[in-house]
C-alpha atoms as one frame of an Amber mdcrd trajectory, in Angstrom:
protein
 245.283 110.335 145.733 243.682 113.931 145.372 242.760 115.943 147.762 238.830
 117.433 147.603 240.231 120.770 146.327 242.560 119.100 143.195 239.335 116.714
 142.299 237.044 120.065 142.063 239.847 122.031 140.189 238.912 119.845 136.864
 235.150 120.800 137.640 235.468 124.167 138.031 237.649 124.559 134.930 234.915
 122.843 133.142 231.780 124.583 134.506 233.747 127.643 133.422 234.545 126.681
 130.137 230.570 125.559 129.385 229.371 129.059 131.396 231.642 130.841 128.409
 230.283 128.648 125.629 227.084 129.123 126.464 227.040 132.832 126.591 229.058
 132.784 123.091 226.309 130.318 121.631 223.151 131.809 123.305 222.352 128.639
 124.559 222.171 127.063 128.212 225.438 125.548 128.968 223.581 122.091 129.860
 221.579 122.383 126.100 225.361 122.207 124.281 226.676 119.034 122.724 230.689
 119.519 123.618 232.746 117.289 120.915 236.390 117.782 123.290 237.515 114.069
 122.399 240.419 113.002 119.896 240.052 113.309 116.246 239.191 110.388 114.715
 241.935 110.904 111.949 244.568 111.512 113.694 243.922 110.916 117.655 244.831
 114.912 118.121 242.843 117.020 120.337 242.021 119.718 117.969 238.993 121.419
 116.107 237.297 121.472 119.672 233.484 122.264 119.332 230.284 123.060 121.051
 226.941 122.947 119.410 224.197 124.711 120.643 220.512 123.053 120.088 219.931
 125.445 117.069 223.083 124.174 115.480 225.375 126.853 116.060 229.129 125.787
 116.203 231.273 127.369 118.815 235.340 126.506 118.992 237.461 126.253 121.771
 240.657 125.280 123.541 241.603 125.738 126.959 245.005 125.654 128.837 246.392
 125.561 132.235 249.553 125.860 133.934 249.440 125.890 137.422 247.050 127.993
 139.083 246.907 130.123 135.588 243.685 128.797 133.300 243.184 130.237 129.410
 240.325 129.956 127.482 239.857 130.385 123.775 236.491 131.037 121.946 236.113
 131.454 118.672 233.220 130.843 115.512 236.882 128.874 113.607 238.980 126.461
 114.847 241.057 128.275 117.440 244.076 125.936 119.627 245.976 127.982 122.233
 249.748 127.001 123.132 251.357 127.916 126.538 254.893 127.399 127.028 257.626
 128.386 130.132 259.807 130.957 130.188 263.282 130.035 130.798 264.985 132.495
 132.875 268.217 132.242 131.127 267.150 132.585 127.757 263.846 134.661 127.341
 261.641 135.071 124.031 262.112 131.359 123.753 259.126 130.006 124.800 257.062
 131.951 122.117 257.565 129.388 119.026 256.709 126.307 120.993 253.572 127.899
 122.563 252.863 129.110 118.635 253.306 125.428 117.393 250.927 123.938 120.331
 248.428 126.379 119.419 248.626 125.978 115.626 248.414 122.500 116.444 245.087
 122.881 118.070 243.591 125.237 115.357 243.292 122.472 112.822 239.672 121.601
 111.689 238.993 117.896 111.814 239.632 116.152 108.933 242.226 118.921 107.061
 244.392 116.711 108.837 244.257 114.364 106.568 243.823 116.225 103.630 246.260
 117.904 101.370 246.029 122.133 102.505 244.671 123.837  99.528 245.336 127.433
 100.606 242.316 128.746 101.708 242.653 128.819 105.093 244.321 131.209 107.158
 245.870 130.916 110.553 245.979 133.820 112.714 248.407 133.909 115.007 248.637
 136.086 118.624 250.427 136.323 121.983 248.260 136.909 125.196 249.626 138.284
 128.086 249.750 136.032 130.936 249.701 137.011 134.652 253.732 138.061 135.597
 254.036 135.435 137.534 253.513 132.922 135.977 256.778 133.352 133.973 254.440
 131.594 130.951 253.536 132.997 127.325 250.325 132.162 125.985 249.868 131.721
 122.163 246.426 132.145 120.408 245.623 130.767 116.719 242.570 130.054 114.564
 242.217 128.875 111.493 240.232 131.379 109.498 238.968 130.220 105.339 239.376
 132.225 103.058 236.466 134.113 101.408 235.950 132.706  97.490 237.320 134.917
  95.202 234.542 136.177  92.698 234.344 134.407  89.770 235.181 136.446  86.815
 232.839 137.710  83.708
């Protein structure tokens, strides 16, 4: 069973995470439509999105590792990856956080689909608080502009 302050640690994690969104979307955080459930292609948590009531689409992802919570906000498809340091054998942890985030920054549906190259992830680290002995990963999925059509 949880105690009070573990039940309200989901809560506040969320009311944070809304209280972000809506500032990015200009929008009430109680007005936003939050789509944070599996894809239905694939049963991946990716491609998360808020809407605002004008129609504006705001990504995100979110991670936590102990008392340590990221958030990621972004106008693409942004994942974040967070994995532990191993004392014995640092710089390790950076290509599994990498591959959790990259997993995350898929739009829904180009799951499915064949990648035509226009798309571009970006990848970066974040630093994380010493202690917790953690590297965060951020990457988003940026399109590429169309190249102009020749005369």
């Amino acid at each position: 069973m949880l105690s009070g302050q573990e039940e309200d640690e989901p809560r506040a994690i969320r009311a944070g995470l809304l209280s972000l969104l809506g500032t990015s979307s200009a929008a009430a955080p109680g007005d936003l439509v939050v789509d944070d459930g599996p894809c239905p292609y694939c049963a991946r948590h990716h491609a998360l999105v808020a809407t605002s009531p004008t129609g504006r689409r705001t990504y995100f992802a979110v991670v936590r590792h102990t008392r340590l919570v990221v958030y990621a906000v972004s106008p693409f498809p942004v994942g974040l990856g967070l994995a532990v340091e191993d004392a014995d054998h640092p710089g390790r942890a950076r290509r599994p956080a990498r591959l959790r985030a990259q997993r995350g920054s898929v739009s829904r549906g180009r799951c499915v689909r064949p990648r035509d190259g226009r798309v571009e992830y970006l990848v970066r680290y974040v630093e994380a608080e010493p202690s917790s002995d953690c590297v965060v990963s951020v990457v988003w999925e940026v399109p590429h502009a169309p190249a102009p059509s020749g005369s």
